[in-house]
C-alpha positions as CSV (number, residue, x, y, z in Angstrom):
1,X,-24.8,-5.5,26.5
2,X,-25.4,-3.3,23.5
3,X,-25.7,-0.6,25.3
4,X,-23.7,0.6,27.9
5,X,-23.9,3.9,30.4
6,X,-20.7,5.4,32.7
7,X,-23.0,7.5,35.3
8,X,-21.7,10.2,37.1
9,X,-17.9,10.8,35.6
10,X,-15.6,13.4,35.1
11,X,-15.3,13.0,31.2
12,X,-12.3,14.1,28.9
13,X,-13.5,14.6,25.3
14,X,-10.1,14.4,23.9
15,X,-10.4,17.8,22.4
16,X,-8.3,19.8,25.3
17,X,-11.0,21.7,26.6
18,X,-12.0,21.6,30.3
19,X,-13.2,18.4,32.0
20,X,-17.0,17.7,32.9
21,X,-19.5,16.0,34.9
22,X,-21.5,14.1,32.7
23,X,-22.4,10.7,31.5
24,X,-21.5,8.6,28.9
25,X,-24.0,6.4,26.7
26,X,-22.9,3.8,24.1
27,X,-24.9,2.1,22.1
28,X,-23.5,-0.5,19.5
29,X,-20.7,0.8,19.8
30,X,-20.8,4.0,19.3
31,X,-21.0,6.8,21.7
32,X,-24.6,8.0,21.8
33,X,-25.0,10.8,24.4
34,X,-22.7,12.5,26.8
35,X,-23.8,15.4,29.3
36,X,-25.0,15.6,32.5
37,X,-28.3,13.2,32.8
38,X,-27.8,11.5,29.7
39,X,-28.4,8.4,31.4
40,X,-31.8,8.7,33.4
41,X,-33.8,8.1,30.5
42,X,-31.8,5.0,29.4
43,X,-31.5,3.5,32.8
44,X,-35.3,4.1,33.0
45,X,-36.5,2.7,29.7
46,X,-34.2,-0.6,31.3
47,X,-36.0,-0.8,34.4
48,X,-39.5,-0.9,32.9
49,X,-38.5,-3.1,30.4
50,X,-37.2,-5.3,33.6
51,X,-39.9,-4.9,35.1
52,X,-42.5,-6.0,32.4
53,X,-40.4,-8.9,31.9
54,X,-40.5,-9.9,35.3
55,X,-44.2,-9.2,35.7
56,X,-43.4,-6.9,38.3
57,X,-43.7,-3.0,38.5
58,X,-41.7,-2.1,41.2
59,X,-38.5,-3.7,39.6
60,X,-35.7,-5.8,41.4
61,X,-32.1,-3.3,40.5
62,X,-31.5,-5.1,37.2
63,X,-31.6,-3.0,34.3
64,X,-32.8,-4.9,31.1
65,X,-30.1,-4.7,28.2
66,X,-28.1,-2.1,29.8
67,X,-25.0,-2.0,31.4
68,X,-24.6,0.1,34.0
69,X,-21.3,1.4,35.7
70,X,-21.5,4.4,38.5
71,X,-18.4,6.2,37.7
72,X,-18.9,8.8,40.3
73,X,-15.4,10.0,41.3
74,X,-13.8,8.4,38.1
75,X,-12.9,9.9,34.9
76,X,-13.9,8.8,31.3
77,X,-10.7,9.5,28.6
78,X,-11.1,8.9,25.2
79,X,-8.7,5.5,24.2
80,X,-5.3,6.5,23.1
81,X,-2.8,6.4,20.3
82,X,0.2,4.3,20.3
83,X,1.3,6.7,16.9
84,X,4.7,4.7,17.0
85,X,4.1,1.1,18.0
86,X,5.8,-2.7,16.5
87,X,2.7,-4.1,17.4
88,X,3.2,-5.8,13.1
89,X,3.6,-9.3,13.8
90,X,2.4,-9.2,17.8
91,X,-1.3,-8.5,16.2
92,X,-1.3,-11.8,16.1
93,X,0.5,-13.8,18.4
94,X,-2.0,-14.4,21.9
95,X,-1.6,-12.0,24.2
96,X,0.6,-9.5,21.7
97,X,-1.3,-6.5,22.4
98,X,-2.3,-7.1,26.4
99,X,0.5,-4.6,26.7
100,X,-1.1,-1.9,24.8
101,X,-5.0,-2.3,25.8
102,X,-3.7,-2.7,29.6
103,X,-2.6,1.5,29.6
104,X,-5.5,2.0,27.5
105,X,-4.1,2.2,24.0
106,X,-6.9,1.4,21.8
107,X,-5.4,2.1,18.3
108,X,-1.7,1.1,17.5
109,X,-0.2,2.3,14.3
110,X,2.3,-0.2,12.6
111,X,4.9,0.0,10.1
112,X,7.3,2.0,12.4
113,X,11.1,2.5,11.7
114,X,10.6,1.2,8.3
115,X,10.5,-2.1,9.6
116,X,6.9,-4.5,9.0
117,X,5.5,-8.0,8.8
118,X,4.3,-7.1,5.0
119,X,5.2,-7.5,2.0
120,X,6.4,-10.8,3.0
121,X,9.0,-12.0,1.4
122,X,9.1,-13.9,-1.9
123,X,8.8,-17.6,-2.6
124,X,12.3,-19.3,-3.4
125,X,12.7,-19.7,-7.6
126,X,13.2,-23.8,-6.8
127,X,10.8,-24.9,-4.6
128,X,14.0,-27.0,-3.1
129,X,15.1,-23.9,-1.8
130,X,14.4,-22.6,1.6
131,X,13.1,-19.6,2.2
132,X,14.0,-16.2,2.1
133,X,14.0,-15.2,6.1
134,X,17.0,-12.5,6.6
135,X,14.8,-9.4,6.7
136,X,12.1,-11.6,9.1
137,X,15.7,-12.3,11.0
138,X,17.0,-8.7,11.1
139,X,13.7,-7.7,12.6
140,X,12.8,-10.1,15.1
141,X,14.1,-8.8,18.0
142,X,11.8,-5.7,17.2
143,X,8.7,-7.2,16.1
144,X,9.1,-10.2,17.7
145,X,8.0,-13.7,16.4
146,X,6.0,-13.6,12.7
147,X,3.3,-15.0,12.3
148,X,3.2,-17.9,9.7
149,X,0.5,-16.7,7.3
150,X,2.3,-14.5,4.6
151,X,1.4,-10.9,2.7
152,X,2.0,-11.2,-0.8
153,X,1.3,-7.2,-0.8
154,X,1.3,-4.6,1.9
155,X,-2.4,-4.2,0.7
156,X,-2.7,-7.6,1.4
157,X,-1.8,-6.8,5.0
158,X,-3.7,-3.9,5.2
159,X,-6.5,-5.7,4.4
160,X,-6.0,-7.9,7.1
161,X,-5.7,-5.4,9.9
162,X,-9.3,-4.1,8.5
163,X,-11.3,-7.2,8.2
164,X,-10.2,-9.4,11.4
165,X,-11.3,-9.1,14.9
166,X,-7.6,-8.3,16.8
167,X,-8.9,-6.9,20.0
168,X,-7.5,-3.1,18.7
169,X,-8.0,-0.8,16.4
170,X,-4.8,-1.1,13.9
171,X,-3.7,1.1,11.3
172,X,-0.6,0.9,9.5
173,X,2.1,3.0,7.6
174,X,3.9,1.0,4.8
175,X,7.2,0.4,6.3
176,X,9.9,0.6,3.2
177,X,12.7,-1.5,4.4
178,X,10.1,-5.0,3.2
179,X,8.8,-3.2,0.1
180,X,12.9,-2.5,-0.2
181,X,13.9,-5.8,0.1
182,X,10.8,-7.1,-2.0
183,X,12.8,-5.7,-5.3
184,X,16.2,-6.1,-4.5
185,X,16.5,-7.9,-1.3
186,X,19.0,-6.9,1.6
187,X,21.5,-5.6,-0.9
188,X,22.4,-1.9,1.2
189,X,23.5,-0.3,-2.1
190,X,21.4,2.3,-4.0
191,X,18.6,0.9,-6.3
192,X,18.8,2.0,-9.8
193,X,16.1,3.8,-11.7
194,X,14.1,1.4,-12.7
195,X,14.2,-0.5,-9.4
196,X,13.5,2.9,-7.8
197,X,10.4,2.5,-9.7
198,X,9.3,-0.7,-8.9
199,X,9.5,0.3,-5.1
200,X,7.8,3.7,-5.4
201,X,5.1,1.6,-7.5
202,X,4.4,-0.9,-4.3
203,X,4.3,2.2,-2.2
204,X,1.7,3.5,-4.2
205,X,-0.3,0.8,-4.4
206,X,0.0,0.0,-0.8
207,X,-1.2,3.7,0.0
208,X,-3.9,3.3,-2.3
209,X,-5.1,0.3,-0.1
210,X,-5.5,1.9,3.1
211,X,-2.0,2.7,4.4
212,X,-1.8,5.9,6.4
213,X,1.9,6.8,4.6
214,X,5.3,5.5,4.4
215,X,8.0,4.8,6.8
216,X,11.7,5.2,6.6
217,X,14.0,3.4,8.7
218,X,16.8,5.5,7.7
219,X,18.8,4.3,10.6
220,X,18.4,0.3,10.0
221,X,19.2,-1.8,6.8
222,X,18.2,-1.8,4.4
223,X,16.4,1.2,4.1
224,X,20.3,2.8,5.3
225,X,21.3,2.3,1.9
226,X,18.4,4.1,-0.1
227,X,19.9,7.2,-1.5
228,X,17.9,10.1,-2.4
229,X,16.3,10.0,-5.8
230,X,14.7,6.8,-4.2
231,X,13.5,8.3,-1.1
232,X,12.1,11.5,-3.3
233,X,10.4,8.9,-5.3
234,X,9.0,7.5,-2.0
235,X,7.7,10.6,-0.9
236,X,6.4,11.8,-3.9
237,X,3.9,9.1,-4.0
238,X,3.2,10.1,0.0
239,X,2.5,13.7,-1.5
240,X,-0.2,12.5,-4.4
241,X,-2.1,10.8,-1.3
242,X,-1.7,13.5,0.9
243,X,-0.6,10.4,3.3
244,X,2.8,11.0,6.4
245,X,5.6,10.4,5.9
246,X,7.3,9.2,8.7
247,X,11.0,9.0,9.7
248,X,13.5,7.2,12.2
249,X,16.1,9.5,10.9
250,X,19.9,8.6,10.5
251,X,21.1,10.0,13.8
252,X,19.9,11.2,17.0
253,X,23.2,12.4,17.8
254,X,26.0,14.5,16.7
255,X,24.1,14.3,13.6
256,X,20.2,15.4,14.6
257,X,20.3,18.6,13.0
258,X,21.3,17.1,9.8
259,X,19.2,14.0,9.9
260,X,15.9,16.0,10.4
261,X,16.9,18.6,7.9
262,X,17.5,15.2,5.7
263,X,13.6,14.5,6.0
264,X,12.4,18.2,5.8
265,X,14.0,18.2,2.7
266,X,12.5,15.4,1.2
267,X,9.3,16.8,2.4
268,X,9.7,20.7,1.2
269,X,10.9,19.2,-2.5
270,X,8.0,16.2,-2.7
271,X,5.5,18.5,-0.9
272,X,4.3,15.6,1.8
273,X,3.6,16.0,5.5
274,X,6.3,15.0,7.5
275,X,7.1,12.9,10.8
276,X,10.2,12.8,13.3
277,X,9.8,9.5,15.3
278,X,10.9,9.3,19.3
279,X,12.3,13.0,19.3
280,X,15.7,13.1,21.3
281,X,19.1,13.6,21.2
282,X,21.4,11.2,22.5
283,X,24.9,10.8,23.9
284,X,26.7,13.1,26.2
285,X,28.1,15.3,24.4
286,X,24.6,16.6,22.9
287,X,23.2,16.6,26.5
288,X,20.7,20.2,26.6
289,X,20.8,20.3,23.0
290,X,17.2,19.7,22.3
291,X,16.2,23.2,22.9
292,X,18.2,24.4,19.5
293,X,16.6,21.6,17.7
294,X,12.7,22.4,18.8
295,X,13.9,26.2,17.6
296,X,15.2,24.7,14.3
297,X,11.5,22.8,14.1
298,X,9.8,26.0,14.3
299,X,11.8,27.6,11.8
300,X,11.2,25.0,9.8
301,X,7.1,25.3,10.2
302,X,7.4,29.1,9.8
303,X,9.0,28.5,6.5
304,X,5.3,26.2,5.5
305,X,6.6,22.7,5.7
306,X,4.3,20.7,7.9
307,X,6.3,18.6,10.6
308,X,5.4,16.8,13.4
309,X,7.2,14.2,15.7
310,X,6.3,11.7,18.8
311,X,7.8,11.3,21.7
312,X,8.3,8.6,24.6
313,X,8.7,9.6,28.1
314,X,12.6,7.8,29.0
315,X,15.5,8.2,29.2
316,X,16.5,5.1,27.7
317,X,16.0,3.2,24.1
318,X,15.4,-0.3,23.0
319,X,16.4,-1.6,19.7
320,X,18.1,-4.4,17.7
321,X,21.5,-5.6,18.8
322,X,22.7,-5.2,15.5
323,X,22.6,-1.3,15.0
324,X,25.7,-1.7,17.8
325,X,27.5,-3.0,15.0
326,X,29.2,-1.3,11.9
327,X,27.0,-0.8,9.0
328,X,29.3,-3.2,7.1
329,X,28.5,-6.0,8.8
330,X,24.7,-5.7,7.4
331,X,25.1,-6.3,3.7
332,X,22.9,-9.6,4.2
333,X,21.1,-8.6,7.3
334,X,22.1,-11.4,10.3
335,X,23.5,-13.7,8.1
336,X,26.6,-11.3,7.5
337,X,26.8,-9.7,11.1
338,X,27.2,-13.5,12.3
339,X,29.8,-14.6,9.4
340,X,31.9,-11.6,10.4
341,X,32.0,-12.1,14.4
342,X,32.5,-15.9,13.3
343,X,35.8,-15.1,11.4
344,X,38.4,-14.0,13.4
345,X,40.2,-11.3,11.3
346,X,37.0,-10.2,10.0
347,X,35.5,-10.1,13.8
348,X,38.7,-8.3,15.0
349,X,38.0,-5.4,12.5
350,X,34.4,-5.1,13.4
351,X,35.2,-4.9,17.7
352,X,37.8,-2.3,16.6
353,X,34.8,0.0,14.6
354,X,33.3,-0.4,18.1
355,X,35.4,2.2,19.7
356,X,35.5,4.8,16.5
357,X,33.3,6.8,14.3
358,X,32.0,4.9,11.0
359,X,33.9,6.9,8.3
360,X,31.6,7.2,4.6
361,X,27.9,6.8,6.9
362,X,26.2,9.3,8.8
363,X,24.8,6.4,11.6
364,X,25.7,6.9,14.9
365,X,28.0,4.6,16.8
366,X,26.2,4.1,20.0
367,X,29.0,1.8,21.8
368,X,31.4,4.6,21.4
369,X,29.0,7.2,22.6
370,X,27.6,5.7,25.9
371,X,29.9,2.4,26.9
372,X,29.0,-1.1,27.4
373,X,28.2,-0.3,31.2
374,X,24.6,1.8,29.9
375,X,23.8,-1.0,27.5
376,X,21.7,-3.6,28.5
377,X,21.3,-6.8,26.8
378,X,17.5,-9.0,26.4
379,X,16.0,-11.4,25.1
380,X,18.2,-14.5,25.6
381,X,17.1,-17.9,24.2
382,X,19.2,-20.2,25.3
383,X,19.1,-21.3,29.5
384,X,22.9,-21.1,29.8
385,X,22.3,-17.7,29.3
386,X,19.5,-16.9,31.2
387,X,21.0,-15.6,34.0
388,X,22.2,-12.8,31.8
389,X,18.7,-11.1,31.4
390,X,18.3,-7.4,31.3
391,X,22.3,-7.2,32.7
392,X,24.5,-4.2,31.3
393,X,27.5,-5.7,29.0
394,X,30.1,-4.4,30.9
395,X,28.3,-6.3,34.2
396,X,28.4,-9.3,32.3
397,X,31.8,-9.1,30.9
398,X,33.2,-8.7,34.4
399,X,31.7,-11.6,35.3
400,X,32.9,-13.6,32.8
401,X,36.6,-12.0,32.9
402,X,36.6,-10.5,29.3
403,X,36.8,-7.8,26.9
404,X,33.5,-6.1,26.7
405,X,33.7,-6.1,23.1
406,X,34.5,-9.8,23.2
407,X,31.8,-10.9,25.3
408,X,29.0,-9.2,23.0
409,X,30.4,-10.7,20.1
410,X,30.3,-14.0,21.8
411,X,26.6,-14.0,23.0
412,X,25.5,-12.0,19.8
413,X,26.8,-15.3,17.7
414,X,25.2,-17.7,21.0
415,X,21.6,-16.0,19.9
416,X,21.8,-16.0,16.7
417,X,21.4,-12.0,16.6
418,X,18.0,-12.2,18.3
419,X,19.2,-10.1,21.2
420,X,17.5,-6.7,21.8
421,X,19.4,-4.2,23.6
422,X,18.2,-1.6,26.4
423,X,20.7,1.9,25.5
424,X,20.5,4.8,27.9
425,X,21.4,7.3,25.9
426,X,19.1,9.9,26.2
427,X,19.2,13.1,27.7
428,X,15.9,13.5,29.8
429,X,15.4,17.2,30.5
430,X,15.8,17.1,26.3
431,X,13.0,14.5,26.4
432,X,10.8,16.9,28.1
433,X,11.7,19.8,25.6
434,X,10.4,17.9,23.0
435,X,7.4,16.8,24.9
436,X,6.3,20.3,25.3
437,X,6.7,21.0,21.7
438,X,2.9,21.4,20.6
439,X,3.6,19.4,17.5
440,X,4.5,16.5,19.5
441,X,2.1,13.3,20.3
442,X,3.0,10.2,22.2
443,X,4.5,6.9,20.9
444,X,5.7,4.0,23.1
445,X,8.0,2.3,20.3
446,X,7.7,-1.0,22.7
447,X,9.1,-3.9,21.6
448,X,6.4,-6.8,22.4
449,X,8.6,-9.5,23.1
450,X,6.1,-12.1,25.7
451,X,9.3,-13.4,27.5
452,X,12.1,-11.8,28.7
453,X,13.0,-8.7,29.8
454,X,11.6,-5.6,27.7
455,X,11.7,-1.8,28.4
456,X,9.3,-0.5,30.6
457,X,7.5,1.8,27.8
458,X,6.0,-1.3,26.0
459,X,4.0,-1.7,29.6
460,X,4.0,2.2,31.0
461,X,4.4,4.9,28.3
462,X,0.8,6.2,28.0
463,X,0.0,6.1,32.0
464,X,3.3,7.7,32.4
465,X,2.9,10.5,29.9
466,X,-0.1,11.1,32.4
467,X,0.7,10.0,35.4
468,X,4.4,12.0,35.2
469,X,4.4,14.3,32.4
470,X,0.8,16.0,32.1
471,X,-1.0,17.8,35.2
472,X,0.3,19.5,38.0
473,X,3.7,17.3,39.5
474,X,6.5,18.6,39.4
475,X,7.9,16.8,36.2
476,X,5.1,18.2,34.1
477,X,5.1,20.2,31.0
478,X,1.7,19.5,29.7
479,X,-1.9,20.6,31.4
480,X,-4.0,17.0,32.0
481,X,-6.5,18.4,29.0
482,X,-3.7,18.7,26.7
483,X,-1.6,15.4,27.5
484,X,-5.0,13.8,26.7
485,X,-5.3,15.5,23.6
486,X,-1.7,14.9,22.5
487,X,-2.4,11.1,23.0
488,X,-6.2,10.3,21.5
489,X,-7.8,13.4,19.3
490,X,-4.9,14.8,18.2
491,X,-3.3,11.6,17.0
492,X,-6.0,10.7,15.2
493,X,-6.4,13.8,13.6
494,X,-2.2,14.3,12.2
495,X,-2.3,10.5,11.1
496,X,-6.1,10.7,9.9
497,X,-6.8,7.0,11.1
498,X,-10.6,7.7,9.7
499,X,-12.8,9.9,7.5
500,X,-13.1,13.9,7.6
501,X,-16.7,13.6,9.3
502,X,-16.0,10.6,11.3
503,X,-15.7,12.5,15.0
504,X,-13.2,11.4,17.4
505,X,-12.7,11.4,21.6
506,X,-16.0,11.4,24.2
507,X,-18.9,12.9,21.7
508,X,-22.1,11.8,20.3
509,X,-21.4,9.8,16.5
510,X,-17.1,8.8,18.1
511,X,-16.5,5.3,18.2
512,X,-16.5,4.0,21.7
513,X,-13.4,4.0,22.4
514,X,-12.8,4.4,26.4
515,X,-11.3,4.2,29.2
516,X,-12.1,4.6,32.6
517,X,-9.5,5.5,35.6
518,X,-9.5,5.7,38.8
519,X,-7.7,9.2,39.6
520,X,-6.4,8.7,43.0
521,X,-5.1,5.1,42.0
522,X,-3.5,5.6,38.9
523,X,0.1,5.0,38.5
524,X,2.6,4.1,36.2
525,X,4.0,1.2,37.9
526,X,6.9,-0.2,35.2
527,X,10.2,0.5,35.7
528,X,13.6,-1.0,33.8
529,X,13.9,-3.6,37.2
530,X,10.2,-5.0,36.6
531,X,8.8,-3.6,33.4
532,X,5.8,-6.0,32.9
533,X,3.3,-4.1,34.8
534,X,0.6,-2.6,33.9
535,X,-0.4,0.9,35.5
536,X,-3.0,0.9,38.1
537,X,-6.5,2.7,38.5
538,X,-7.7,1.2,35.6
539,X,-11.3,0.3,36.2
540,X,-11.9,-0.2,32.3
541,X,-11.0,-0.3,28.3
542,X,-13.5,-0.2,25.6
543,X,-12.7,-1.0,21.8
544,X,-16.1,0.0,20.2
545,X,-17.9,-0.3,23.2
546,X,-16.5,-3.7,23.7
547,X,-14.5,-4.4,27.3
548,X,-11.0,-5.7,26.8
549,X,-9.0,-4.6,29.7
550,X,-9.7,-3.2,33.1
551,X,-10.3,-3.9,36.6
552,X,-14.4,-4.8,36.1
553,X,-15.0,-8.2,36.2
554,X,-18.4,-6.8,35.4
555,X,-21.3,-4.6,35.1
556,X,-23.3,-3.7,37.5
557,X,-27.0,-2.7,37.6
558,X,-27.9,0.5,39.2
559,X,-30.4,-0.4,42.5
């Protein structure tokens, strides 16, 4: 149908105003009118062209060209922002993004933690020799498979995202750990000057093709190892482009204050915007800390840098099973975690780093913080180990009759590193400090792995926000209007996904991107026990006007 009318719904604009009754008309894709009888001359046009093609002039219910859906007791929302999704490599993998279109995500923005699919890396010298694959390695379990086409550039990529039909609207940041390794591989030392050149020159070029900013996995190798006249020349090229520069900073812990103040001073010095990604504090002993950090944010605003973060609504993390280990053991990404747990002197230092801080880094140590009993271990590959799905370490070690320690080393070498790890770590009530933060939008940092188990935000985060965090429950601390706008107009207006006279949400000229819900049915329904399930209520999900997701197996004509 290319045109297509909601009848009768509440509607959501996106721009946190008051709901109204209205309808909704799309045509090619676009949204045409919105306002109470916006339809009746559409529908009416269909009928008599029905009806002339029928020969008839009383008409039989169909309505010629138009799809009609009465949405009377539902509500139209604008799509939503995933503004901190891994969705790099799941683009294009089938069913990769089913996840996000399912809770009505209908733009994903890539690049995230400094981790990507692009610039892929080099071809071997001697075309005897295999690839290069350690960076692909380090970041599988977060990004899942790749895909086996290859990005020479990040332009390349970006280029990509913009000219193939993925289902989604993506965007992407240029995540600096591949550009990183692109000049000087997984080496975690600092690059020189004239390598710090080269890398802020692919930056550059790769915000010149399209890429919203840069992103810093200041947490991960190898982008732990950039020191700061690198990162300066990062953001300086973010600056020139007015682009975002986005960080997973160095520690969500003991060290939050200094991590963020680590990124606001790369922003006040280069002049760029800047970006917090997933907002928290961690570990016990920074449990109701968040409320000194959101102060420390404003200050910061108040002094004129322009700072932002995302949030998602748990109070656990996934991530890489490597960031449990020492930084050490990263130097060549998997490849050297698995020689050291391999050699048993070398593996008997690493277990002991397990249980102290890392002296000479500023990462956190999240084993020593929280215990193996709140870390949960995923993505298993071989059957023998099958049964140990989504099971906390110390669960597992107790059944097997071992050292914690021991036991992760064991499997971590068994898997090849590919394991992802579930860490609750987070202090809630904190979560929903930073939630309420206006400068906060909504991320889901999911992990699309299509087997095994995953954390429930990959599935839930967006009906959750809603469902949980915004109206009138007692767990909420934003209005409906405004959780709406944190997750659709808003995002799209801090990340500038389109042009400056491009409109965005439910008005006449915004791309069609909608969803419509059921109010009294939706739910969030994924939880850490069965976190592949998609929320209910929700009737529908339009890309540009196009159905992807939804309970309508079709549209109906108006009798």
């Amino acid at each position: 149908m290319s045109t297509l009318v909601l009848v009768g719904a509440t509607v959501h604009d996106g721009r946190g105003g008051a709901a109204q009754v209205a309808d909704v008309v799309v045509r090619d894709g676009v949204v045409a009118a919105v306002g109470p009888g916006a339809a009746a001359s559409v529908v009416e046009a269909g009928r008599a062209s029905s009806a002339l093609a029928s020969g008839s002039g009383s008409g039989s219910g169909s309505v010629a060209g138009v799809g009609v859906v009465d949405a009377h007791g539902l509500e139209v929302l604008p799509g939503f922002v995933d503004v901190h999704a891994h969705d790099d490599a799941a683009l294009f993998r089938p069913g990769g993004i089913t996840p996000k279109t399912a809770q009505g995500v209908t733009t994903t923005i890539v690049g995230n933690c400094g981790q990507g699919a692009a610039p892929s890396a080099p071809p071997p010298s001697r075309p005897s020799d295999p690839p290069d694959r350690s960076l692909e390695q380090y970041s599988l379990p977060v990004l899942g498979p790749f895909p086996d086409r290859r990005w020479a550039t990040f332009g390349d990529y970006v280029d990509t995202l913009a000219r193939e039909p993925l289902g989604i609207h993506a965007r992407a940041l240029v995540p600096h750990a591949p550009v990183r390794a692109s000049v000087l591989g997984m080496a975690r030392r600092p690059a020189d000057a004239s390598e710090t050149s080269r890398i802020a020159g692919k930056v550059g070029d790769a915000l010149d093709a399209g890429a919203l900013g840069v992103s810093l996995g200041l947490m991960y190798a190898p982008g732990d190892a950039a020191d700061r006249p690198e990162l300066l020349a990062i953001a300086r090229e973010v600056a020139a482009r007015d682009g975002l520069l986005v960080a997973h900073v160095r520690n969500e812990a003991d060290g939050l204050r200094a991590s963020v103040d680590e990124l606001a001073s790369l922003g006040r010095e280069s002049g760029a915007r800047v970006h917090v990604s997933h907002l928290k504090v961690t570990g016990p002993r920074n449990v109701g800390g968040m409320g000194a950090i959101v102060e420390h944010l404003d200050d910061l605003r108040a002094e004129g840098l322009d700072i932002s973060a995302d949030v998602y609504p748990y109070d656990a993390g996934s991530t890489t099973v490597a960031s449990l280990f020492p930084p050490s053991t990263a130097d060549r990404g998997v490849d050297s975690l698995l020689e050291a747990l391999g050699d048993p002197t070398a593996r008997a230092a690493v277990l002991a780093g397990l249980e102290q801080p890392w002296p000479g880094t500023a990462l956190e140590n999240q084993w020593a913080a929280i215990g193996p009993a709140r870390i949960l271990l995923a993505g298993f590959a071989r059957p023998e180990n099958a049964g140990l799905e989504g099971r906390s370490v110390a669960d597992i070690a107790a059944e097997l009759g071992g050292d914690p320690r021991e036991v992760l080393a064991d499997l971590v070498l068994a898997e090849r590193g590919a394991l992802t790890v579930i860490v609750f770590h987070t202090d809630l009530e904190g979560m929903r400090t930073a939630l309420a933060w206006p400068h906060t939008l909504v991320g889901s940092d999911g992990l699309p792995r299509e087997s095994g188990t995953v954390h429930p935000r990959l599935y839930g985060t967006f009906a959750r926000l809603l469902d949980v965090y915004g109206g009138t429950g007692p767990s909420a601390v934003l209005t409906r209007e405004e959780a709406v706008h944190r997750m659709s107009v808003a995002a799209h207006r801090r990340f500038r996904t389109g042009t400056s006279s491009t409109p965005v949400g439910v008005v006449p000229g915004a791309a069609a991107d909608l969803q419509l819900i059921d109010p009294v049915a939706y739910a969030d329904r994924a939880t850490y026990a069965e976190p592949r399930c998609p929320p209910s209520g929700v009737r529908g999900v339009w890309v540009a006007g196009e159905l992807v997701a939804g309970e309508l197996a079709g549209l109906a004509g108006l009798a």
